[in-house]
PAGUZA-730434 format. One record per residue: residue in one letter; x, y, z of N, C-alpha, C in turn. Coordinates in Angstrom, 3 decimals. Each point is the difference from the previous one (the first is absolute). Layout:
BEGIN
residuo:n_X:n_Y:n_Z:ca_X:ca_Y:ca_Z:c_X:c_Y:c_Z
A:X:Y:Z:X:Y:Z:X:Y:Z
...
# end
This chain:
BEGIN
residuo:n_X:n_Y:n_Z:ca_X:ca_Y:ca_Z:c_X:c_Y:c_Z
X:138.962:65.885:85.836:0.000:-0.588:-1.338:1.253:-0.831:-0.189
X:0.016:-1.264:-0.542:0.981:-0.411:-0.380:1.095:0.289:-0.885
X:0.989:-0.026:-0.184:0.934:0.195:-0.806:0.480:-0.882:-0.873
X:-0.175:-1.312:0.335:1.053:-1.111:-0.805:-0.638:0.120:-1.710
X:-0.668:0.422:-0.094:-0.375:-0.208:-0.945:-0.315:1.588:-0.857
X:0.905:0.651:0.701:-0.117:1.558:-0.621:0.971:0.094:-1.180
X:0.578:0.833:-0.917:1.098:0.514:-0.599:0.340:1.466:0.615
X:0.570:-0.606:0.541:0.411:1.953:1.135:0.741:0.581:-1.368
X:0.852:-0.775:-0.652:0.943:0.746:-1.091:-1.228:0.849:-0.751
X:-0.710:-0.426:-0.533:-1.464:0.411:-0.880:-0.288:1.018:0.304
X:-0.822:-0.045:1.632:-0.400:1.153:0.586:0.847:1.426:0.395
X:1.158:-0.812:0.473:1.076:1.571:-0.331:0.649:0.807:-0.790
X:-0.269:-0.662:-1.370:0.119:0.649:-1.139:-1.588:1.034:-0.318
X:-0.911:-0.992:0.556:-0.866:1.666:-0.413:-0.275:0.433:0.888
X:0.365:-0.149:0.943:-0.193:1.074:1.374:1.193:1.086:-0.516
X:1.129:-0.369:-0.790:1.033:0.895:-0.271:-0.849:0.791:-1.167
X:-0.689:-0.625:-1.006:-0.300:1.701:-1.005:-1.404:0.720:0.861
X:-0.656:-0.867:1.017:-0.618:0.633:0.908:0.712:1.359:0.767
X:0.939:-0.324:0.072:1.276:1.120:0.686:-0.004:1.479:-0.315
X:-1.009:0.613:-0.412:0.430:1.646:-0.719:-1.425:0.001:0.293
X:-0.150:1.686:-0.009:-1.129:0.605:0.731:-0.590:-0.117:-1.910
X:0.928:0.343:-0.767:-0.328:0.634:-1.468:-1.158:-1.081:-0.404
X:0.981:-1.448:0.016:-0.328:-1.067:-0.521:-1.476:-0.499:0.703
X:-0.097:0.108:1.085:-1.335:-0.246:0.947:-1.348:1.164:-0.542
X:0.210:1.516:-0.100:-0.305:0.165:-0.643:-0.490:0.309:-1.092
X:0.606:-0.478:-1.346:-0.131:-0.424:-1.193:-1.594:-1.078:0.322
X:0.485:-1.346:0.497:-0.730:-1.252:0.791:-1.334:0.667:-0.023
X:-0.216:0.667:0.995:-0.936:1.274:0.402:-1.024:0.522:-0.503
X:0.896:0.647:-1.329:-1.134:0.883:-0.734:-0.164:-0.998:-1.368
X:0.788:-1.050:-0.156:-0.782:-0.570:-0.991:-1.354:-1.334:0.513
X:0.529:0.202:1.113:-1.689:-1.067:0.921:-1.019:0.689:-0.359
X:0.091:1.364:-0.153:-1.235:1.010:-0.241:-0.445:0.399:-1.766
X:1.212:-0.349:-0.676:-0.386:0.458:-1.263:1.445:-0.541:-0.835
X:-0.302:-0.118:-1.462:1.263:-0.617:-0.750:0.514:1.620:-0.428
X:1.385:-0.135:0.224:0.691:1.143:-0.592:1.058:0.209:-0.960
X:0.496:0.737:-0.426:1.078:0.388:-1.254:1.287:0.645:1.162
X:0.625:-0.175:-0.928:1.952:0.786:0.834:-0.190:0.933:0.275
X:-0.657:0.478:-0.962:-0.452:1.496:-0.036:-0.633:0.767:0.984
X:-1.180:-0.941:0.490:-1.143:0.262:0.647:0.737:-0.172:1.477
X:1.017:-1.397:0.095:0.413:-0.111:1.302:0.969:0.780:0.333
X:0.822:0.606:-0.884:1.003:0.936:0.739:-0.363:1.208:0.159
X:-1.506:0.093:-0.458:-0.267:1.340:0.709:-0.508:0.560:0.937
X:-1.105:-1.670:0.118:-0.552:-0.180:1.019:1.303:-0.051:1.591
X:0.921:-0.714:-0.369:0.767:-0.236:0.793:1.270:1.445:0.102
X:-0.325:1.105:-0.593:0.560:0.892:0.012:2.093:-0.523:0.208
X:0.235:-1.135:-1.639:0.988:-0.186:0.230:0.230:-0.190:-1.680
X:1.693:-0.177:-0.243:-0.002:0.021:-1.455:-0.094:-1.289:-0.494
X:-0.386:-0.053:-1.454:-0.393:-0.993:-0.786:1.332:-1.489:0.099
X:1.431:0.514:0.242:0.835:-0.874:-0.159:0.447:-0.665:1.779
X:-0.728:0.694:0.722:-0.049:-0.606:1.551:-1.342:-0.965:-0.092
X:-1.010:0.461:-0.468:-1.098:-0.912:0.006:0.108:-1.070:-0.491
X:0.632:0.301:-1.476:0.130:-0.894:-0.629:0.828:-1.628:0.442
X:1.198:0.841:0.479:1.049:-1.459:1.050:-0.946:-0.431:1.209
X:-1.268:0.781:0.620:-0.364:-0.951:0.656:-1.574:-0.736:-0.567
X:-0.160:0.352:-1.390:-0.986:-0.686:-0.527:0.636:-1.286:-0.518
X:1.624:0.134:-0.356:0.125:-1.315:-0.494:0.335:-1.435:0.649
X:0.551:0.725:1.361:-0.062:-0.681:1.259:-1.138:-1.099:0.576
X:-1.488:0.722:0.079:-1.141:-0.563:0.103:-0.595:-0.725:-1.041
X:0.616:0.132:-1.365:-0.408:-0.845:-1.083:0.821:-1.457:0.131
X:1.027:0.140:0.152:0.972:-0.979:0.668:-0.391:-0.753:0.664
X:-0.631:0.170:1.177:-0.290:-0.086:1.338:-1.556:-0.855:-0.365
X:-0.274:0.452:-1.336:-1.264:-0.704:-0.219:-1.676:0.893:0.874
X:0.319:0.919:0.849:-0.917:0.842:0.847:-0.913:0.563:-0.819
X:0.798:0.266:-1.233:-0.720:1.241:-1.053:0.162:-0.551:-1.428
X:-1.202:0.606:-0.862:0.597:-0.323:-1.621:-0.593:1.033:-0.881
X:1.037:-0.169:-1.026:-0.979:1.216:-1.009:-1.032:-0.891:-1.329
X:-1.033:1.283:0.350:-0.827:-0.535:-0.920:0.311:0.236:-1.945
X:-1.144:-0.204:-0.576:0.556:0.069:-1.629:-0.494:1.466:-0.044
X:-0.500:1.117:0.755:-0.449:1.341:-0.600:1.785:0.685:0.849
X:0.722:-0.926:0.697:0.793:1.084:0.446:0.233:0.072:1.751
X:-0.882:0.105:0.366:-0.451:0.292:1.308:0.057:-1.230:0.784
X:0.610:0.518:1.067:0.461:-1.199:1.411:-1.260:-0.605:0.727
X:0.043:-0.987:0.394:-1.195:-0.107:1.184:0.435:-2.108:0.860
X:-0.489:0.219:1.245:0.840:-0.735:0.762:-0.980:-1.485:-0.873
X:1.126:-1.029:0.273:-0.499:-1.302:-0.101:-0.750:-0.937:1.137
X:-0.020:-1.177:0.139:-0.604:-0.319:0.941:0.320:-0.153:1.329
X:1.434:-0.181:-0.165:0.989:-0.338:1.086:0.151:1.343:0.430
X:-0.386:1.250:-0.435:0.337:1.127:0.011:-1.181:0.268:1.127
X:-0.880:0.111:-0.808:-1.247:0.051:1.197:0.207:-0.790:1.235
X:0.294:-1.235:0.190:-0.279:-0.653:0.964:1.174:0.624:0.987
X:1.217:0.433:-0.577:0.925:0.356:0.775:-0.252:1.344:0.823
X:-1.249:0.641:-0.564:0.070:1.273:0.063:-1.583:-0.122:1.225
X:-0.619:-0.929:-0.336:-0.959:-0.137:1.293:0.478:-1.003:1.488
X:1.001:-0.302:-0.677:0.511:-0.879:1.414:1.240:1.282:0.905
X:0.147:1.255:-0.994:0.702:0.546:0.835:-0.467:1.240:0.810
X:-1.710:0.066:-0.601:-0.932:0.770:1.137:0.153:-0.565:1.629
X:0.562:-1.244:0.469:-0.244:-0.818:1.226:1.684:0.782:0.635
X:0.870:0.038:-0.830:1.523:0.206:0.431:-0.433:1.435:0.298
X:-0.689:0.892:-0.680:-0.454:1.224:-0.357:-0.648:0.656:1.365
X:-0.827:-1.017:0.888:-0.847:0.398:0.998:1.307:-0.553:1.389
X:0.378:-0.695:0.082:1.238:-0.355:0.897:0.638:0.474:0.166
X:0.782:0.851:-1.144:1.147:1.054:-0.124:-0.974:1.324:0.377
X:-1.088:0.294:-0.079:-0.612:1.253:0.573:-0.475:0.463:1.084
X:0.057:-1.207:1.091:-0.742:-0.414:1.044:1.675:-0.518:0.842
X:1.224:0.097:-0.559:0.644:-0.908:0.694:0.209:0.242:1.363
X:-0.623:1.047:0.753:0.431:0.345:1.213:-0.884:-0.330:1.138
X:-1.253:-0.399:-1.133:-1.256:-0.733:0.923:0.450:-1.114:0.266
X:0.610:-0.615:-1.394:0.123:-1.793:0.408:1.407:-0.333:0.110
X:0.775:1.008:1.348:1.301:-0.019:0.468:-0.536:-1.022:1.378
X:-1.116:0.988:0.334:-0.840:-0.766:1.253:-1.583:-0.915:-0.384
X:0.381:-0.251:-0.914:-1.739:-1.070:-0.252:0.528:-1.051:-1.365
X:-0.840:-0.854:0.288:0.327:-1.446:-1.009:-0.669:-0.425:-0.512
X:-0.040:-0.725:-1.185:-0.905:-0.733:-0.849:0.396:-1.692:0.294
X:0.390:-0.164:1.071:0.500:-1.398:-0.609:-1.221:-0.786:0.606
X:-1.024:0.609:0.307:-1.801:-1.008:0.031:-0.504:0.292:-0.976
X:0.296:0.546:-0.788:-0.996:0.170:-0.775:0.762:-0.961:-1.806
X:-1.158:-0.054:-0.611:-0.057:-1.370:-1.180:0.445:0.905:-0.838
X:1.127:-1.469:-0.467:0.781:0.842:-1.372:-0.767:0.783:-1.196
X:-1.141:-0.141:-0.358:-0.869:0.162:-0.850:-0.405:1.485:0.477
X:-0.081:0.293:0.943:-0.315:1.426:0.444:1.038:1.065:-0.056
X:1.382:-0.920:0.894:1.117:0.721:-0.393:0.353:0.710:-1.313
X:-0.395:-0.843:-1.264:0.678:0.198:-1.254:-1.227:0.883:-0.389
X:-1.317:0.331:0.337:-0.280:0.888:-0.475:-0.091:1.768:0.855
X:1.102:0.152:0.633:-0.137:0.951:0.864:-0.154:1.425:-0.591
X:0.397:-0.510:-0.807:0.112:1.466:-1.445:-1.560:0.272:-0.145
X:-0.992:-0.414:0.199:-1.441:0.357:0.277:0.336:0.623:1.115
X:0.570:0.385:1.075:-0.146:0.789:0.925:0.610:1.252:-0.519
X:0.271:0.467:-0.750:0.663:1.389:-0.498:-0.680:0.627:0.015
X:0.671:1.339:0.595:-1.338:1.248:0.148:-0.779:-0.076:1.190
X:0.092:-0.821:0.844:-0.493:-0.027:1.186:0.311:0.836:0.580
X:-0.477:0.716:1.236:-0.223:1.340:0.714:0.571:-0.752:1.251
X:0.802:0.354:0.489:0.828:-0.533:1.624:-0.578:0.355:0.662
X:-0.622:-0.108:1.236:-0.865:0.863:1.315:0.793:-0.576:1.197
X:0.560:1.076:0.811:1.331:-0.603:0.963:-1.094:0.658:1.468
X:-0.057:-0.932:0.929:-0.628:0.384:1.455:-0.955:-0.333:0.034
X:-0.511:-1.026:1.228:-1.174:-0.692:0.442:-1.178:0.805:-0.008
X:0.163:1.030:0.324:-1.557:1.136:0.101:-0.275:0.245:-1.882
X:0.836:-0.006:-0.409:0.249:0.631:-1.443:-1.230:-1.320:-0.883
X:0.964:-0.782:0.280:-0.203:-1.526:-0.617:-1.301:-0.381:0.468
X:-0.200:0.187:1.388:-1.623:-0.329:0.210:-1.235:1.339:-0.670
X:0.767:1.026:-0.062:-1.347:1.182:-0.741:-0.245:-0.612:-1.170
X:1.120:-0.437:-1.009:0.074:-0.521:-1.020:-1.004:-1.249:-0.131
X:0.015:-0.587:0.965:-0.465:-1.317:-0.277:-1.483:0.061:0.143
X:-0.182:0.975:1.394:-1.861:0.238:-0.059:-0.318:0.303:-1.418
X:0.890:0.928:-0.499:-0.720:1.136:-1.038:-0.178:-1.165:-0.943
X:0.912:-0.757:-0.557:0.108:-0.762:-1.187:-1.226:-0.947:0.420
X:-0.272:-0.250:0.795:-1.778:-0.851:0.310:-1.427:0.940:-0.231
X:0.697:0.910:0.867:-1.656:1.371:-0.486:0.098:-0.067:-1.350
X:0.911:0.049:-0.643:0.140:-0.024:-1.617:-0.711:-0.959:-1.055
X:-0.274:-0.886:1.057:-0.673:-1.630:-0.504:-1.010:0.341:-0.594
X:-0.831:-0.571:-1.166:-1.074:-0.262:-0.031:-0.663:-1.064:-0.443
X:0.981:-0.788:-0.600:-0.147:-1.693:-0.244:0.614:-1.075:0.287
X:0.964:0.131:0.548:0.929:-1.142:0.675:0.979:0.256:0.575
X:0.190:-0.503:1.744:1.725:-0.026:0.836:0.376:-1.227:-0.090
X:1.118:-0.009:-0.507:1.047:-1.353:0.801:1.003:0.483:0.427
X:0.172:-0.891:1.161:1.372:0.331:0.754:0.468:-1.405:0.400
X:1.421:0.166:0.534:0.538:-0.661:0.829:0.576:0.568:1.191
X:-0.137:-0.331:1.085:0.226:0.551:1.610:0.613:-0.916:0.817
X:0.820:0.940:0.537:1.575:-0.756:0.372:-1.019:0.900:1.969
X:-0.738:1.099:0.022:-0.645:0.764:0.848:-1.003:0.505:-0.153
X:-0.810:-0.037:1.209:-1.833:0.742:-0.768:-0.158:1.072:1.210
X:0.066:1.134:-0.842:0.058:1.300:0.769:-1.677:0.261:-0.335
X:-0.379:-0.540:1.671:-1.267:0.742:0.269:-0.521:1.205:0.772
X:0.334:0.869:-1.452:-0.178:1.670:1.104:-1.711:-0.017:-0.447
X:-0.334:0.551:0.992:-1.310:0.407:-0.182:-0.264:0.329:-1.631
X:0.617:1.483:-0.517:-0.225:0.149:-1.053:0.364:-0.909:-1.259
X:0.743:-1.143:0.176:0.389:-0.914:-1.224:-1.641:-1.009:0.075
X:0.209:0.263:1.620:-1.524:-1.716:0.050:-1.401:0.987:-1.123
X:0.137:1.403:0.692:-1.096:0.609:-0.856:0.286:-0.323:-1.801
X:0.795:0.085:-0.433:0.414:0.024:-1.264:-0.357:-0.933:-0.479
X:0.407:-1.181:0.897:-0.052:-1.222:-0.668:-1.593:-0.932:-0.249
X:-0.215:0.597:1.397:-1.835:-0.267:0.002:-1.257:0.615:-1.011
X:1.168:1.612:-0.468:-1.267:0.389:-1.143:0.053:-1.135:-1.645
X:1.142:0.002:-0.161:0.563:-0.493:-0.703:-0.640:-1.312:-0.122
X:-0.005:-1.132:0.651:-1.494:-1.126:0.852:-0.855:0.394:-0.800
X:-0.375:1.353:0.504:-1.707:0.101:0.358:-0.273:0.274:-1.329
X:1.002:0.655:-0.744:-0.309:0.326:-1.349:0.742:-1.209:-1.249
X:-0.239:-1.289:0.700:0.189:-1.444:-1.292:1.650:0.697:-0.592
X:0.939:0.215:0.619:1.024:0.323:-0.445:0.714:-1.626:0.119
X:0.623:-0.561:-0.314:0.536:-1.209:0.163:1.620:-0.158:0.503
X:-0.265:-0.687:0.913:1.563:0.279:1.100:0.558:-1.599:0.728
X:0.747:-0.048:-1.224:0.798:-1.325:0.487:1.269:-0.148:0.768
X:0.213:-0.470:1.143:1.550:0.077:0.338:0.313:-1.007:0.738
X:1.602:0.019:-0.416:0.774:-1.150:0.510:1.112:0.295:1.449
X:-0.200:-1.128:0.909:0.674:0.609:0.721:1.021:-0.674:0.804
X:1.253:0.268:0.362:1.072:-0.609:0.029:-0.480:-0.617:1.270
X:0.977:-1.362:0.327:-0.658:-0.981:1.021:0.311:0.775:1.237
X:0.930:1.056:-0.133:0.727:0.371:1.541:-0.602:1.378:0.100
X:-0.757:0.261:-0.823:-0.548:1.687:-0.093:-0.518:0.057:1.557
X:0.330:1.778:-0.131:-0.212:0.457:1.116:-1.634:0.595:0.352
X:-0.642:-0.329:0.749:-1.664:0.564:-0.077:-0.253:0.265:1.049
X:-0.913:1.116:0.783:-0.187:0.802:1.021:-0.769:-0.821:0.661
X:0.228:-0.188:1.670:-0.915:-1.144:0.439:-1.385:0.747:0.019
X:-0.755:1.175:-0.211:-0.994:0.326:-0.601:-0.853:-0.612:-1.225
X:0.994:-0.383:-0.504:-0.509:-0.012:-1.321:-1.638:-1.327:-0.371
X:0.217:-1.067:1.068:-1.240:-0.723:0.087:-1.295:0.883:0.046
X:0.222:0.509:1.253:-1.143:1.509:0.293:-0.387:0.993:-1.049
X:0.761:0.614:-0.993:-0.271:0.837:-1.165:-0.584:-0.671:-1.159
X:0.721:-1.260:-0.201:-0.511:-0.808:-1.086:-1.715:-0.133:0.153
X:-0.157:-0.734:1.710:-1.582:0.143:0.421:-0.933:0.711:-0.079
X:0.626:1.353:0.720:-0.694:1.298:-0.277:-0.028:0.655:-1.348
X:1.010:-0.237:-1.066:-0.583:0.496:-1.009:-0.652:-1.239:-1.099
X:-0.464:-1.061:0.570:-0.562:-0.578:-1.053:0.641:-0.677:-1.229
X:1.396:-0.282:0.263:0.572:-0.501:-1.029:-0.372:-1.441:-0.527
X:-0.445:-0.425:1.167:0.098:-1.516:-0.128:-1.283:0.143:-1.998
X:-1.137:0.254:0.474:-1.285:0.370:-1.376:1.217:-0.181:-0.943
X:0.690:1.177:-0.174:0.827:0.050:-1.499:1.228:-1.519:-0.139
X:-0.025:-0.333:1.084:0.708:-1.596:-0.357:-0.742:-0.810:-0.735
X:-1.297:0.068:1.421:-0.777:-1.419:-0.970:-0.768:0.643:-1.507
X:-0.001:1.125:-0.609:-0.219:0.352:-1.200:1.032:0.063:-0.857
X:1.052:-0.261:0.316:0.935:0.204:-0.912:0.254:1.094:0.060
X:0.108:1.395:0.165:0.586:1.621:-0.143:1.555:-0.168:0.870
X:-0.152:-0.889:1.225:1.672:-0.231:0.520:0.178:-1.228:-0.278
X:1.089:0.164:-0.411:0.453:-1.417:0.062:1.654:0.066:0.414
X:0.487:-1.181:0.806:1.472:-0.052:0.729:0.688:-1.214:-0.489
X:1.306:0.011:0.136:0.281:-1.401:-0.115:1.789:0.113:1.291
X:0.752:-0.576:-0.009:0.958:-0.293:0.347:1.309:-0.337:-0.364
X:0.894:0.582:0.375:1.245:-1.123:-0.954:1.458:0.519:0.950
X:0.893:-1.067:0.126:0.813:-0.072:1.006:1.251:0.660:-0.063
X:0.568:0.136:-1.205:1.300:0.688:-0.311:-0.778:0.904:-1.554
X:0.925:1.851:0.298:-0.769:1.079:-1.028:1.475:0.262:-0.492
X:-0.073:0.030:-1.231:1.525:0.929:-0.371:0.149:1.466:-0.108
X:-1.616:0.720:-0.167:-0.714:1.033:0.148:-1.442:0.548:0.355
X:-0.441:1.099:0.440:-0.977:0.526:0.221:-0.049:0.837:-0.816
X:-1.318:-0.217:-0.456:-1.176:0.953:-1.402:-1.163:0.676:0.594
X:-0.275:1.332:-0.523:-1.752:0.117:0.060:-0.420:0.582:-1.501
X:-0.963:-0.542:-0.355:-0.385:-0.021:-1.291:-1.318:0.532:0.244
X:-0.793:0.655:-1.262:-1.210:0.592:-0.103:0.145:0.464:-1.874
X:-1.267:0.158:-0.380:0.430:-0.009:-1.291:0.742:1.187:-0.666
X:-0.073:1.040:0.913:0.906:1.202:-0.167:1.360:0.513:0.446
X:0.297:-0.815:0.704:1.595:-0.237:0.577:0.103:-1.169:0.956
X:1.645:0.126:0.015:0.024:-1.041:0.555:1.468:0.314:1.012
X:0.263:-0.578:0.627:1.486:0.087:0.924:0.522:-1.496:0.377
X:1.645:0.122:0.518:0.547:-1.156:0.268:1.043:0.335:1.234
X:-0.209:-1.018:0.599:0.905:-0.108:1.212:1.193:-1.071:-0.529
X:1.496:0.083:0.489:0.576:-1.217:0.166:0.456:0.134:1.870
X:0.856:-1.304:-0.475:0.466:-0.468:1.521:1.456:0.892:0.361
X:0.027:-0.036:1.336:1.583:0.985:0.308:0.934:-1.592:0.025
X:1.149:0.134:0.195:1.019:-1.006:0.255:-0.596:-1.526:0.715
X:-0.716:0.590:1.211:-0.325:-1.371:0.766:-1.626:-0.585:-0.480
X:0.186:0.137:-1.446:-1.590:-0.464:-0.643:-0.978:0.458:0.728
X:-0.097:0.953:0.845:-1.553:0.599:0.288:0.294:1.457:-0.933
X:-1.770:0.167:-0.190:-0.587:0.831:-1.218:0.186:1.466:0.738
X:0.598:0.573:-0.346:0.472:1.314:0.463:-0.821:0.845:-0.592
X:-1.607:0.511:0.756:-1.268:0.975:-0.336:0.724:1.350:0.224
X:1.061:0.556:-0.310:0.220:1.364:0.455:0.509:0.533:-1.303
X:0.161:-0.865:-1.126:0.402:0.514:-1.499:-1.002:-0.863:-0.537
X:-0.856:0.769:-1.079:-0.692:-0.684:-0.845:0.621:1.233:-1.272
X:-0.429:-1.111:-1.463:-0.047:0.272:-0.958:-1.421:-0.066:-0.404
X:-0.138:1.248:-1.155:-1.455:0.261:-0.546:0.229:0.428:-1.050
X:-1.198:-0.319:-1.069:-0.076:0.486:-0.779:-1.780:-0.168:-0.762
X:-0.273:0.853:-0.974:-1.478:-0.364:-0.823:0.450:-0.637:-1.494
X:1.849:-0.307:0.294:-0.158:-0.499:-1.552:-0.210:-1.542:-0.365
X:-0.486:-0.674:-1.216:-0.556:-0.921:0.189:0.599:-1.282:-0.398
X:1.529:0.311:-0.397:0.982:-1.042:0.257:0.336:-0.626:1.521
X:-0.182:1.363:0.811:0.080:-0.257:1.682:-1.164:-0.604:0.250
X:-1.089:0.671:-0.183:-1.162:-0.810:0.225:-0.155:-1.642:-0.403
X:0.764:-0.195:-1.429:0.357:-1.284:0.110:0.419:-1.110:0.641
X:1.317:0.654:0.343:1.117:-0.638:0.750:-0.681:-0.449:1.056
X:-0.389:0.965:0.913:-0.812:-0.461:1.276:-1.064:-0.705:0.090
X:-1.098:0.122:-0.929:-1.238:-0.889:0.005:0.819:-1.342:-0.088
X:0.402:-0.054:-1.267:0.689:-1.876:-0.280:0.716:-0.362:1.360
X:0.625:0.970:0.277:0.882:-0.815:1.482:-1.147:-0.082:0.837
X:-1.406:0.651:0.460:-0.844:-0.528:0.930:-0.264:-0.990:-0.351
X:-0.599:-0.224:-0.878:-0.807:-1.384:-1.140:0.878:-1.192:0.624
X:0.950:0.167:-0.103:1.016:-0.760:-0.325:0.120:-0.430:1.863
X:0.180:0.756:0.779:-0.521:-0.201:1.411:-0.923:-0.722:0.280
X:-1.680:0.764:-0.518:-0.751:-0.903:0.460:0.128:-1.267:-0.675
X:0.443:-0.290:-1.034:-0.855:-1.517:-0.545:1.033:-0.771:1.258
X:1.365:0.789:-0.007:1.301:-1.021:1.671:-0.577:0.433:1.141
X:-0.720:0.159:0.283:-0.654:0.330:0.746:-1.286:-1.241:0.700
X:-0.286:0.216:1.256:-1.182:-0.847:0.889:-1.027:0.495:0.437
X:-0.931:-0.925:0.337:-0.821:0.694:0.794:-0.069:1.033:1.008
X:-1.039:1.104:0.111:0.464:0.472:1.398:-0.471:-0.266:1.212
X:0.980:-0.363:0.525:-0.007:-0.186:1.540:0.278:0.838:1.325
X:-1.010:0.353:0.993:0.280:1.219:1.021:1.312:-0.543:0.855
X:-0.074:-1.192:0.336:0.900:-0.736:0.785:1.677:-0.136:-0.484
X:0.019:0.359:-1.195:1.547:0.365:-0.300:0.696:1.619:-0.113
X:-1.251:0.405:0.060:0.463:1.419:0.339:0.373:0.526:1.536
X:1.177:0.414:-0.113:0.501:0.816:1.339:-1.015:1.174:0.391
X:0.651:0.586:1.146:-1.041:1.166:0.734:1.059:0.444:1.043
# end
């Protein structure tokens, strides 16, 4: 992001009444409901004349205002400050994942909403991450998307994926130009008949050359891969979750794939 055109002075003044656990949350519990001094210092199990110095702080600060019955509740700048710091929120909770993994492929627009990933479930180990990933497809019953950086064809995933076919489940995926695919995989595609669900529409593929992440989506959960240091998609940590801010996050970033996204082509895929 550029700077020349920032007020750093601006921003470090409210990153400073940002500064106190109290004051954050105060922020907090009035996102959820408008409150009284009363109500907040008890909630906040603190006294009325500590709350109070940091209620007048955030009124200052413009974050917060009181209404005409009495009772506090955040303004607009208040809110916005307070959903842009769900993204700082998931970074600072995760920071030991992304000591070794990077966002810098992936679009600012995704970045800033990372705070939709909160609450995600970590799954650490390739065997782990792949049980996970069959299961979250058996789980299907109306739609997969993915993006695949690798196409793990174990017997039991090809079964999964073929009932799933057979039963009009709808399975779109995108797949990185350098992805890795089993030189089998011509032969399975044959033998199980995939090609039918192409020309009907039930599969459909597309392509695209640089990923900032890997997703699998279904309408009941969903998971995300990022990249380790040297921009490849590191499948041995996924994040999951069934909540439907995550479910968000990830569909729009596929969407957002396929429309950058090409035709698919067998001939740009590795083996």
């Amino acid at each position: 992001m550029a700077t020349n055109f920032v007020n750093l002075e601006k921003i470090s003044n409210n990153f400073m009444e940002l500064a106190s656990e109290q004051r954050l949350d105060i922020i907090t519990r009035l996102a959820e409901q408008k409150l009284n001094l009363s109500k907040l210092s008890e909630l906040l199990n603190a006294t009325k004349p500590e709350v109070h110095r940091n209620i007048n702080r955030l009124l200052r600060a413009e974050l917060i205002e009181k209404n005409t019955d009495g009772g506090y509740g955040l303004t607009t700048s208040g809110s916005a400050f307070l959903t842009q710091f769900s993204s700082f929120y998931f970074i600072i909770e995760n920071k030991k994942y992304f000591a070794s993994h990077t966002l810098r492929n992936l679009e600012q627009k995704f970045i800033q909403r990372l705070g939709a990933l909160n609450g995600g479930r970590q799954i650490n180990g390739f065997v782990r991450v792949l049980e996970k990933w069959k299961k979250i497809h058996e789980n299907a019953q109306e739609y997969v998307c993915n993006i695949l950086s690798e196409v793990p064809y174990s017997g039991d995933i090809i079964d999964v994926i073929t009932s799933k076919l057979g039963n009009n489940v709808q399975i779109r995926s995108i797949f990185t130009e350098n992805a890795i695919i089993p030189e089998e995989r011509a032969k399975i595609f044959h033998e199980k008949g995939f090609q039918k669900y192409v020309q009907n529409g039930t599969l459909e593929r597309r392509i695209k050359k640089s990923i900032g992440a890997l997703v699998l989506i279904t309408e009941k959960e969903s998971a995300v891969f990022f990249s380790n240091m040297n921009g490849i998609p590191d499948l041995t940590t996924m994040f999951t979750s069934t909540d439907p801010d995550f479910h968000d996050w990830c569909y729009d970033y596929f969407e957002w794939c396929w429309k950058n996204s090409t035709n698919f082509q067998e001939s740009k895929l590795n083996s």
